[in-house]
C-alpha positions in Angstrom: 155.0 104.5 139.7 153.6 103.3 143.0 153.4 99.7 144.1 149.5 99.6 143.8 150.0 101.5 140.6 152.6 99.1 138.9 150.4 96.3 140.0 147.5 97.2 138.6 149.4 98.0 134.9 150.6 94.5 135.4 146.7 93.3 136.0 145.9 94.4 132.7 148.3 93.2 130.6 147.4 89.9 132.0 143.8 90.6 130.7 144.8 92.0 127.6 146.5 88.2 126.8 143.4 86.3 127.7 141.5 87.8 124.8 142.3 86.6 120.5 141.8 89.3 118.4 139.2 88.0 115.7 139.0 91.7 113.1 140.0 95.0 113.7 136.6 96.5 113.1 137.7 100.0 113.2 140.7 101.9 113.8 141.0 105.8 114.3 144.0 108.3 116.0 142.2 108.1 119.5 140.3 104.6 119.3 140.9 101.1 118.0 137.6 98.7 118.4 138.6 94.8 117.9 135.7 92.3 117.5 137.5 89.7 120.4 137.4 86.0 122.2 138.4 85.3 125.7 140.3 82.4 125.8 140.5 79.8 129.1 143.7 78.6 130.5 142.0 75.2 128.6 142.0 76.7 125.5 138.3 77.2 125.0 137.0 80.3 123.7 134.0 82.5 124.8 132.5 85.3 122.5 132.5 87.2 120.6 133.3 90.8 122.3 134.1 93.9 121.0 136.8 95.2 122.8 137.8 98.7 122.9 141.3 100.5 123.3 141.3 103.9 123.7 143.7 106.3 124.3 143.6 107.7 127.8 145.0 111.3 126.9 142.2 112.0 124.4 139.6 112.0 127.8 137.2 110.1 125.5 135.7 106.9 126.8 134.7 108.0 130.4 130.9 106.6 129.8 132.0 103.6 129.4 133.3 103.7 132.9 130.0 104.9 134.1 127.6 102.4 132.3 129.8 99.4 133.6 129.7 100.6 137.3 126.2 100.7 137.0 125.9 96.9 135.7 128.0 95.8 138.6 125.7 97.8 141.1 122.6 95.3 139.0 121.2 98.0 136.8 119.8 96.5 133.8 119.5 98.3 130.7 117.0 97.1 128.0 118.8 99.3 125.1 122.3 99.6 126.0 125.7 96.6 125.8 126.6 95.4 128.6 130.4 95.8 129.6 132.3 93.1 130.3 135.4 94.9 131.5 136.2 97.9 132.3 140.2 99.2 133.1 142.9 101.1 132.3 147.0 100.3 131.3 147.8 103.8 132.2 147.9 104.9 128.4 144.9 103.4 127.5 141.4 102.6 128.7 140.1 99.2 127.9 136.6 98.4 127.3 135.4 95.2 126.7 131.5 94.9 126.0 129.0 92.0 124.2 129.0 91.8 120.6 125.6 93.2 119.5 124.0 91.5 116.8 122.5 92.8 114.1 121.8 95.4 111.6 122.6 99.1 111.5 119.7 101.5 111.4 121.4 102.9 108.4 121.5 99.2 106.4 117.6 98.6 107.7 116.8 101.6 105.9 118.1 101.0 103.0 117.2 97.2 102.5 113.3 98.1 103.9 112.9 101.2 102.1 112.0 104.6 104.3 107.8 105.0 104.9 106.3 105.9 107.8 105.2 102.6 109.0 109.1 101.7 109.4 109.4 105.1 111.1 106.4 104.1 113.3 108.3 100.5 114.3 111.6 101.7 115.1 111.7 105.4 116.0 109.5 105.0 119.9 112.2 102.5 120.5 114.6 104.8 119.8 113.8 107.3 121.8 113.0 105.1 125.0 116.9 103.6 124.0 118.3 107.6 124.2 115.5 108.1 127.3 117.2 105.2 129.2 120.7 106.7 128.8 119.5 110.1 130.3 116.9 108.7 133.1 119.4 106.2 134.6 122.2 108.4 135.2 122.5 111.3 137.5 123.7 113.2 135.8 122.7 112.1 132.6 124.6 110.9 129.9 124.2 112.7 126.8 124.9 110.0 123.8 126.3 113.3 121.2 126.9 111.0 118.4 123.5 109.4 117.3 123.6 108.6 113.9 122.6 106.0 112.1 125.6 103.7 112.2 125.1 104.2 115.5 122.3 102.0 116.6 121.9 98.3 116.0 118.5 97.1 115.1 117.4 93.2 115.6 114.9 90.9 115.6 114.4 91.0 119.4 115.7 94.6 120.2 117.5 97.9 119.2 120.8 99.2 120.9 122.8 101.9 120.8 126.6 101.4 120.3 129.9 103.4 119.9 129.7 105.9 123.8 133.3 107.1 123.0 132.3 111.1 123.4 129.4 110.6 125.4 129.8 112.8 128.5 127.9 113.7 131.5 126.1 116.8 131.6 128.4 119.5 133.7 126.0 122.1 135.5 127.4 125.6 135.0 129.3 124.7 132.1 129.6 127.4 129.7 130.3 124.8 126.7 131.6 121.4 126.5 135.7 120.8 126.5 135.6 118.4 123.5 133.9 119.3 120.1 133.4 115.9 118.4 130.0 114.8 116.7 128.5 113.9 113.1 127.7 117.2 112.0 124.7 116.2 110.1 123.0 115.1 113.5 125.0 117.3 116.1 123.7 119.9 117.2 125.2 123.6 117.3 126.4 123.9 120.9 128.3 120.3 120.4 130.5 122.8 118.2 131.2 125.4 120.7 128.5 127.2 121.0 127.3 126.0 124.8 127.1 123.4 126.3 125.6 119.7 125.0 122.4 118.3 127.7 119.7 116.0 126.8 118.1 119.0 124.2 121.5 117.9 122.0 120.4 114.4 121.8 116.5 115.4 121.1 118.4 117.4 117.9 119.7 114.5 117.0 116.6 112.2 117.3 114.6 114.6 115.3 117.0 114.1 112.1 117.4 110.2 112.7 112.9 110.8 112.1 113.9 112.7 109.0 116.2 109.8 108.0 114.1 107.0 108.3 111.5 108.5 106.4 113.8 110.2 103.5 117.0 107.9 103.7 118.7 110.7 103.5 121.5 112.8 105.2 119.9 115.7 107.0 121.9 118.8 105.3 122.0 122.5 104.9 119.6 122.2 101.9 116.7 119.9 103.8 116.8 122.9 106.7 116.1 125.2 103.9 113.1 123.6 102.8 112.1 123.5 106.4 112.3 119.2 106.0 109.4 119.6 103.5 109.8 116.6 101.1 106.9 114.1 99.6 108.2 111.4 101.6 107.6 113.4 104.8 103.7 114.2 106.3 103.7 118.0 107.4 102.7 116.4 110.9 105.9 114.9 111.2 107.8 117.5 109.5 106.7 119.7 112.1 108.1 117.6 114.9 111.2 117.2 113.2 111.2 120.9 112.4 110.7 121.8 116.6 113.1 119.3 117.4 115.8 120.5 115.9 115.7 123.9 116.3 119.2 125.8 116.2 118.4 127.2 119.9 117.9 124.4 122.5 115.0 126.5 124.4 113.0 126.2 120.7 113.5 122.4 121.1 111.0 119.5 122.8 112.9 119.8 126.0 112.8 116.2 126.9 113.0 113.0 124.5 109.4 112.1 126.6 108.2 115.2 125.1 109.4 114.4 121.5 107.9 110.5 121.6 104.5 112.0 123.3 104.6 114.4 120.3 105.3 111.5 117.5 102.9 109.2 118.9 100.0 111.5 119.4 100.8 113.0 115.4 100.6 108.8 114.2 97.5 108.3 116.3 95.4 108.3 113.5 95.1 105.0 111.2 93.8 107.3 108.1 97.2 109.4 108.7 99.4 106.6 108.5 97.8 104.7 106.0 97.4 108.0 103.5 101.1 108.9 104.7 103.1 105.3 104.6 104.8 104.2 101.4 105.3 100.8 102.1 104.4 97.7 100.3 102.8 95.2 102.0 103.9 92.2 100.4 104.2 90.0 103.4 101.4 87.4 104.5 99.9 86.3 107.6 100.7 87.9 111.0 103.6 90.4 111.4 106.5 89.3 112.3 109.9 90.7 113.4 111.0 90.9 109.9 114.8 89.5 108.5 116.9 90.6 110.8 120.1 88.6 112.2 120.2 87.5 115.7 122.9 86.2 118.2 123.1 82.1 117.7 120.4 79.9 118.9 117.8 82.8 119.8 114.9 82.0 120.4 112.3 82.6 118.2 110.7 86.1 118.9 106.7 86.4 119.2 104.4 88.1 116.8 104.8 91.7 117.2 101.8 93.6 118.9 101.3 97.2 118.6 99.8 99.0 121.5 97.7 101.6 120.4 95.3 103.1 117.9 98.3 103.3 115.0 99.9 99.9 115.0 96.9 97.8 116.2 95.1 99.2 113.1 97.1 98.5 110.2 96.3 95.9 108.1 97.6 92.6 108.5 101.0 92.1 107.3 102.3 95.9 108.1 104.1 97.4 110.9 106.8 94.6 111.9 106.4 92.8 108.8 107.0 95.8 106.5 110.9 94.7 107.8 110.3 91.3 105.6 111.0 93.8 102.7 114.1 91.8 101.8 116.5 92.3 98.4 116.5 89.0 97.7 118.6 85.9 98.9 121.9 87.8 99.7 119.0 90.7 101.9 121.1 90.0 105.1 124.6 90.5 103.8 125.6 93.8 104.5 125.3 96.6 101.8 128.5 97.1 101.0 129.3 93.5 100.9 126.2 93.3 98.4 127.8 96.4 96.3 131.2 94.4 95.7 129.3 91.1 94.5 127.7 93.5 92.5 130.4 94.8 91.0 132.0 91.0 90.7 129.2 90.0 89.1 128.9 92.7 86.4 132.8 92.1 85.3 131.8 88.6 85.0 128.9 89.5 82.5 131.2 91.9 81.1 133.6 89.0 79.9 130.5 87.0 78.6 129.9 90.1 76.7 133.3 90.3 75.3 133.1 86.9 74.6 129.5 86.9 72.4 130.7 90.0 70.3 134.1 87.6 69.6 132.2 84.8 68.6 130.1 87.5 66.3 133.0 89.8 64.8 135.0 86.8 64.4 133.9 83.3 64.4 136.2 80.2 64.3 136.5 78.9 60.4 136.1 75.2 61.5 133.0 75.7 63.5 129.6 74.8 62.0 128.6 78.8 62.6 131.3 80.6 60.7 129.0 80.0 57.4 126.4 81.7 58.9 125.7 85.1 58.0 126.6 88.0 59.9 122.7 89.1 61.0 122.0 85.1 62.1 125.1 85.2 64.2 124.1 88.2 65.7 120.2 86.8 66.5 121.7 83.5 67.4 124.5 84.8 70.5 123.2 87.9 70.8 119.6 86.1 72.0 122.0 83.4 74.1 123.1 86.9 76.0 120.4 88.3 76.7 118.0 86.1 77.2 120.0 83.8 79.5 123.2 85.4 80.8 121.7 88.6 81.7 118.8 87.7 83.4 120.9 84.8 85.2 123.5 87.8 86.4 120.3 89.8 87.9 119.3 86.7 89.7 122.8 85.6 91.4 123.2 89.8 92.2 121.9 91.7 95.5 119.3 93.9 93.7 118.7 95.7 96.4 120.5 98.7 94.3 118.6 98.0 91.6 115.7 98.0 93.2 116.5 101.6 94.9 117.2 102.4 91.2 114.2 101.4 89.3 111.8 101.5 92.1 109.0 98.9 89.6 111.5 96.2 90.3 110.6 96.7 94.4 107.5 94.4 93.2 109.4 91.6 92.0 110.0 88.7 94.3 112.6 86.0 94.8 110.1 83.3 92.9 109.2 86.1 89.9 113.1 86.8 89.7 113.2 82.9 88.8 110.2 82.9 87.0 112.4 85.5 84.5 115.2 83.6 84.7 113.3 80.5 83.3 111.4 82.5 80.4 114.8 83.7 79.2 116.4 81.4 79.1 113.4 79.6 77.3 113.0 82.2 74.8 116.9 81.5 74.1 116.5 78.2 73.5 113.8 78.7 71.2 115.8 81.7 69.1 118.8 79.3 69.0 116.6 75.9 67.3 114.5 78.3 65.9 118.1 80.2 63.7 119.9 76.1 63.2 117.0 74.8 61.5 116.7 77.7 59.1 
C-alpha cells in the first residue's frame, strides 16, 4: 500500500467514527444501508443520513460516485438525494446521502387506493424523476431497479432511492456485466439478453403505470391478458402494452416519448372522469394529501394542475384524492399497521375467551350464575359485540379491512365513532334491558 493510498484508508476510518448508527435499515451479501447521525467533536448531532456500505468487489455502487461529483460541480437535481459523502476504505465504498422523507410509492398505493386520478398525480413526476437521471449524465444513467419500493413519494416531492446497480450506458456493449433487477419490472436484456439503455427504464415505467392503477405485481399472467383489467382504460393499457415490449426497438424510445403519450391519452376530462375510481371524499381545494415530511416543512401550496386533465376535475380530486387516509394510524407504515392488527385481534380474542367463560361457566357467588343459560348468553354475548368489537375496529388500522370489504372505503374516522357509540349504546340497553327482567 502506497503512502497516498494508506492515507486515504486512514481518512475514512476517521469519517466512518464521526457518524452513530441509528437502525440498520437493510442488510444484504453486497450492501448494508444504515439510517445515521454525524456527530461534532461537541457532541452535537446532525441528521438523519442514510449511509451506505457496499462492498467494493461486487462493482455495484459506481452511480453513486457519479451523482455526487455532479453535486460538487452545482448540479441540482429536483428528483434525486443529494450525497453527502462519497469514498472508499479499499473494501468498501461509502455512501452517505440525506434521509428522504416520506412514503413508498408502494405504501401510497395501498393506503390511496389505485384509480387513474392517482396515476394522473404521480406517474408525469415519475417519469421527469427517471428523465432527469438520463438527461443529466452523459452517458446516461440507467436507474435498472425501478420498482415501487423504489421511489419515495411526499408532500412537496417524489425521489427515487436505492442506485446500487445503476450503471452508465456502455456504447458497443453487447450486454451488461452484472444481471441484477426486480424481475417483475426489469426488462429482458437486464437478464442477459443485450444490453440495458434508457428503453430498460421506459419498461420499467410502463409496469410502475400498470401498478398504480391495479396495485398489483406486473406478472406472466397480466402480459397474457395484454394488461387488460377493469381497473385499467384500453388507452392506457395500450401505453403500457408499447412500453414494455419484450424488444426495446417495439418500445417508446425515450421516457419524453412515453409521458407525451400518457398525457395526450388523459387529456380528455370525460376520459378520466368515466375511467378514475376514486372517491372524492375530501372538501375544499386540493391539497397535497397525508403524506409525511422532513421536520418543520413548510406548509406546501394548493396543488395546480396544468392542463386540460387536472385543471378539470372537480374540486377535491387530483392531489386531494391522496387525503384517502385509513384512519388515525393512515401514516404508520403498512406493515407496522398489519402487526397492530394482529395485536389487536389477540386482544379481542382473550375478551372472547373471556365472555364464553363467563357464559359456560359463571362464578356461583355472582348475582348472574342464577340466570338462565339463553339470558347469559343475550346479556355478554350483546356486551361483546356491541361494545368490544366495534371498539377493536376503531383502535385497528383498517386500512386492510377496507381493501377487504371495499363498502367500508366510505366510512370515515367520525362514522367509525359514530359506531362505536351506537354499540356500545345498544349494549347498555340489552344489559338493563336482561337485569330488570
Amino acid at each position: 500500500m502506497t503512502y497516498d493510498e494508506l492515507s486515504e484508508h486512514l481518512n475514512a476510518l476517521q469519517r466512518d467514527d464521526c457518524y452513530r448508527v441509528d437502525t440498520v435499515m437493510k442488510e444484504g451479501p453486497y450492501e448494508r444501508t444504515e439510517k445515521v447521525y454525524f456527530v461534532g467533536a461537541n457532541g452535537s448531532e446532525q441528521g438523519p443520513y442514510v449511509r451506505k456500505i457496499i462492498k467494493a468487489e461486487s462493482g455495484l455502487g459506481s452511480a453513486y460516485e457519479c451523482i455526487f461529483q455532479a453535486q460538487k460541480n452545482g448540479r441540482r437535481f429536483s428528483y434525486l438525494p443529494r450525497v453527502a459523502e462519497c469514498y472508499s476504505t479499499g473494501s468498501d465504498r461509502v455512501v452517505v446521502m440525506e434521509y428522504v422523507y416520506g412514503e413508498t410509492l408502494q405504501d401510497v398505493v395501498y393506503r390511496c387506493d389505485p384509480s387513474v386520478a392517482l396515476a394522473v398525480d404521480l406517474f408525469p413526476k415519475l417519469c421527469k424523476a427517471v428523465e432527469e437521471l438520463h438527461a443529466a449524465f452523459s452517458p446516461p444513467l440507467i436507474h435498472r431497479d425501478l420498482k415501487p419500493s423504489n421511489v419515495m413519494v411526499s408532500r412537496d416531492s417524489l425521489t427515487i432511492i436505492d442506485f446500487g446497480i445503476t450503471r452508465t450506458y456502455k456504447d458497443g456493449a453487447d450486454a451488461d456485466t452484472k444481471h441484477f433487477g426486480t424481475r417483475a419490472y426489469a426488462p429482458p436484456e437486464q437478464f442477459g439478453f443485450g444490453q440495458t439503455d434508457v428503453r430498460s427504464d421506459v419498461y420499467a415505467l410502463g409496469m410502475l403505470l400498470y401498478f398504480c392503477l391495479t396495485e398489483k405485481t406486473p406478472d406472466a399472467k397480466a402480459r397474457a391478458h395484454a394488461f387488460a383489467a377493469p381497473a385499467v382504460p384500453e388507452v392506457l393499457r395500450m401505453i403500457i402494452q408499447k412500453a414494455v415490449e419484450l424488444d426495446p426497438v417495439d418500445r417508446y424510445q425515450t421516457v419524453a416519448e412515453l409521458l407525451a403519450a400518457f398525457d395526450r391519452a388523459t387529456a380528455e376530462p370525460a376520459y378520466v372522469l368515466s375511467g378514475a375510481r376514486y372517491r372524492n371524499e375530501a372538501s375544499g381545494s386540493a391539497g397535497a394529501g397525508h403524506f409525511p415530511s422532513a421536520p418543520a416543512a413548510p406548509q406546501s401550496p394548493p396543488i395546480a394542475f396544468p392542463g386540460s386533465v387536472r385543471s378539470s376535475m372537480p374540486p377535491g380530486a387530483g392531489g386531494s384524492h391522496l387525503r384517502q387516509a385509513g384512519g388515525p394510524l393512515s401514516r404508520i407504515p403498512v406493515g407496522l399497521g398489519i402487526a397492530w392488527d394482529i395485536v389487536v385481534l389477540f386482544v379481542l380474542c382473550i375478551f372472547l375467551a373471556a365472555t364464553v367463560g363467563l357464559i359456560a361457566s359463571p362464578d356461583p357467588t355472582a348475582v348472574y350464575a342464577g340466570y338462565p343459560l339463553a339470558k347469559r348468553i343475550v346479556l355478554y354475548g350483546s356486551l361483546f359485540v356491541f361494545f368490544f368489537v366495534p371498539l377493536a375496529y376503531f383502535v385497528s388500522d383498517r386500512r386492510p379491512l377496507k381493501k377487504m370489504v371495499p363498502a367500508l372505503g366510505k366510512l370515515t374516522v367520525p362514522k367509525d365513532a359514530l359506531i362505536l357509540l351506537g354499540g356500545f349504546a345498544l349494549a347498555v340497553i340489552i344489559i338493563v334491558a336482561c337485569t330488570a327482567l
